[in-house]
N, C-alpha and C positions, 0 to 999 in steps of 0.2 A: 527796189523792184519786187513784186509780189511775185508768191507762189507760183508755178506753172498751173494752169487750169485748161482746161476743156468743157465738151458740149455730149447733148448724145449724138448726134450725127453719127449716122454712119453705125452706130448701137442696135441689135436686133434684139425684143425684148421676145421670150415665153415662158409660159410658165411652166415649170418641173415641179416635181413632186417625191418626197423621197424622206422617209422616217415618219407616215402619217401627217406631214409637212408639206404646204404645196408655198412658193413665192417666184414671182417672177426674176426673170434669169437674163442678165445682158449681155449678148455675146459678140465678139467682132477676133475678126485677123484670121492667123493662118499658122501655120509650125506648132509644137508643141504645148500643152493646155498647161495653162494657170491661172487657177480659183483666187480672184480677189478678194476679199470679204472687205468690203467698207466700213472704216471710224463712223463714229455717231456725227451728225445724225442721218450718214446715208451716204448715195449716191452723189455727192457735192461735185460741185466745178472741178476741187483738188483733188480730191478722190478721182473724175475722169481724167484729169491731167496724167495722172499715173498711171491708171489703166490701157490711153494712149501712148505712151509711152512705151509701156511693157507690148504694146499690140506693134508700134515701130520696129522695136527690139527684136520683132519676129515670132509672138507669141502669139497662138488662140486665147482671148480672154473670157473667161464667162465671171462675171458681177452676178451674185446674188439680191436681189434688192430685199435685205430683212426687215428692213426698217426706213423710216421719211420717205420724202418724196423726191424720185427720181428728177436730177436737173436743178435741184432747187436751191440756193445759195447759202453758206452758214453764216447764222448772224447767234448770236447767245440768248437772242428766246428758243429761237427754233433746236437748239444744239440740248438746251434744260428741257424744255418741253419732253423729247424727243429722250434722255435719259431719264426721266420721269416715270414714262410708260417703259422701258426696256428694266430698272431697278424690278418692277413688280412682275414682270413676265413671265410667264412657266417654264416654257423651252428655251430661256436662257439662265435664269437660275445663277444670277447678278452675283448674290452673297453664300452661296453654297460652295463650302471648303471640302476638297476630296470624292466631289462626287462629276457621274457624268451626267451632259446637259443632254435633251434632244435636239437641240438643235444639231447637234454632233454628227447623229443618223442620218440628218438630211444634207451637211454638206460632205459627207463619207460617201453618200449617194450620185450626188453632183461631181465628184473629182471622179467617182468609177465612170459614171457615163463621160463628161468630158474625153478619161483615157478612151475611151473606145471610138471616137470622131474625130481623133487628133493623130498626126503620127509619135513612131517611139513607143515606148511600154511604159510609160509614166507619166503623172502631172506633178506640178509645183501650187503650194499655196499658199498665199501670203495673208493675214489674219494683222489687223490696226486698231489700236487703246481698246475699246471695248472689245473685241472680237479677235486681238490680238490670239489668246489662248486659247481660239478656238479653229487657227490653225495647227495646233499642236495634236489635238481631238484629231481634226480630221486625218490628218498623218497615222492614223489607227490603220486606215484601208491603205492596202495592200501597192493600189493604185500611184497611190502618193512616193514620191523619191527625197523630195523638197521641202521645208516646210518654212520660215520665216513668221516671225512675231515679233509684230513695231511695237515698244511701249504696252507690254500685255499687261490687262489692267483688271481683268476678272480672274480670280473673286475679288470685290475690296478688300482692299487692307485693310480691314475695321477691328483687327484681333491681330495676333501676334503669329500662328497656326497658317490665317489667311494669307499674311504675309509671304510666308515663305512654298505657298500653295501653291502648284503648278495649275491647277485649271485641269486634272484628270481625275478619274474613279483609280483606285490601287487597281485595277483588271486593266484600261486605257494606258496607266503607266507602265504596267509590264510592257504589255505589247510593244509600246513605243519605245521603250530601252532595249527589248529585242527585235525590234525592225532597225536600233541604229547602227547592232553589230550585224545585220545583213545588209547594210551601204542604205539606210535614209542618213537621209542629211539635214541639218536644223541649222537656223540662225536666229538668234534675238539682237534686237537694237532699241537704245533707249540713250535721252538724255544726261547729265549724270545730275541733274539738280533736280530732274522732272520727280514731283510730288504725288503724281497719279498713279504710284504702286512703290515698293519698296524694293529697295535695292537685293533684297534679300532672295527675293523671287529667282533673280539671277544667278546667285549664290545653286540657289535650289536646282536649278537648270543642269548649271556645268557636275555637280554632286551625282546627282541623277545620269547624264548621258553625257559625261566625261569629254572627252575630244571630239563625237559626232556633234558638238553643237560650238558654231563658232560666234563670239557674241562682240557686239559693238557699242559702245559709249563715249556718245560725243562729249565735248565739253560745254559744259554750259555755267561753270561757275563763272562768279562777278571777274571783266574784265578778259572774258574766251576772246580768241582771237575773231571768231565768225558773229560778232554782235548779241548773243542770243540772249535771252534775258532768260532769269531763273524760272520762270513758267515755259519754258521751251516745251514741247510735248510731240509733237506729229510730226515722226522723224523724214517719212518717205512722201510728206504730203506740202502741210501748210507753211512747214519751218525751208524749205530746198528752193535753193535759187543761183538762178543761170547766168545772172549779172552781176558784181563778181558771183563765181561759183564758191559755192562754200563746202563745210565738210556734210551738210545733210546732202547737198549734191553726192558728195564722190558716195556716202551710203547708200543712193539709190542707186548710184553705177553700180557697187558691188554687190545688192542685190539681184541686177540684172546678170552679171556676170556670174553669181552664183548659180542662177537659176540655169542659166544658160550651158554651164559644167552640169548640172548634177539630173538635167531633165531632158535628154538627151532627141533629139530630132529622130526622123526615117531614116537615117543611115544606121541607126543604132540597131532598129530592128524589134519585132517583141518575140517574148518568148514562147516557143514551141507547146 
């Protein structure tokens, strides 16, 4: 059985603008906001599958569209094409170790305004393989309670430094180790054979933000129990299935359930 997928139906698209940045923004549902940022290359079938999902769940979604074309299905021209042009890009800043991206500004932009249209005093963000670490960036604003990183895969591994590189400037990393002793809350997930960044990053993670960051590793060596083959990669996406349900399944529950503890609805209230 393949991955769960969807459509836009039902998807309202506009454009925002925010860190000198403008890209169109998909938004649907209701209760408390959570920033998706989509895997490469974009807005896919599985990428809406999730976003639906999380909009069931009882969540305001808003999709950023950074990249490809909205709707459009992954096939491996389109997924290289599509990583090709994001490698050279400015405001992402693919292979830059220790520093901040701007793309960062514009989704720190988009999780503040989300807060203010949504009920609660917070949003949740969730960040997948390229863009994974740039859920962690946007967890700078204040706004953010939540933060989740599937398989975070920027910067490459191409160096040893990069490897165990968080995806922050030393000013972005402060912040974010002192927002997680004021109750943010973080989650990484990653296969444990997945090749697309080093296990090291993880390492880095828990070193860095201690107990605020709870982390998950499925199995994916020769002979796992859920089939997976050692290129598993797209924990909350291409790899999760409903028939039998496997452990990328129960990941996505516990995402939901995380988010759903740590991002609190209108009963919670905002602050004075």
């Amino acid at each position: 059985m393949p991955a769960p997928t969807s459509t836009l139906d039902g998807w309202t698209p506009a454009p925002f603008t925010g860190g000198d940045l403008t890209y169109d923004v998909y938004s649907k549902g209701s209760g408390p906001g959570v920033v998706l940022i989509p895997e490469v290359p974009g807005l896919t079938p599985e990428v809406l599958g999730l976003a639906d999902h999380l909009v069931e769940s009882g969540f305001t979604v808003a999709v950023p569209s950074l990249f490809g074309t909205p709707g459009k299905p992954l096939s491996p021209g389109y997924g290289l094409q599509t990583m090709a042009k994001l490698c050279v890009a400015s405001e992402l800043k693919a292979f830059a170790a220790g520093a901040a991206r701007p793309i960062s500004a514009f989704l720190r932009a988009l999780a503040a305004d989300l807060n203010t249209r949504t009920p609660g005093r917070g949003v949740g963000v969730i960040g997948m393989c390229f863009t994974g670490g740039f859920a962690l960036a946007t967890a700078v604003d204040d706004s953010v309670l939540a933060a989740v990183m599937s398989q975070p895969s920027v910067p490459f591994s191409v160096s040893s430094a990069r490897k165990r590189d968080i995806g922050l400037s030393p000013a972005e990393a402060q912040t974010v180790q002192q927002r997680t002793k004021d109750g943010l809350c973080l989650m990484g997930l990653k296969f444990s054979e997945d090749k697309a960044f080093s296990s090291q990053r993880f390492d880095a993670y828990r070193q860095t933000f201690g107990d605020a960051i709870e982390l998950i590793v499925l199995d994916s060596s020769k002979g796992n129990p859920d089939g997976y083959s050692s290129t598993a990669h797209s924990v909350l996406t291409g790899e999760v299935r409903l028939d039998p349900p496997n452990s990328a399944l129960a990941a996505r529950e516990r995402v939901v359930a995380f988010l759903t503890e740590h991002v609190p609805g209108e009963n919670a209230g905002r602050p004075a």
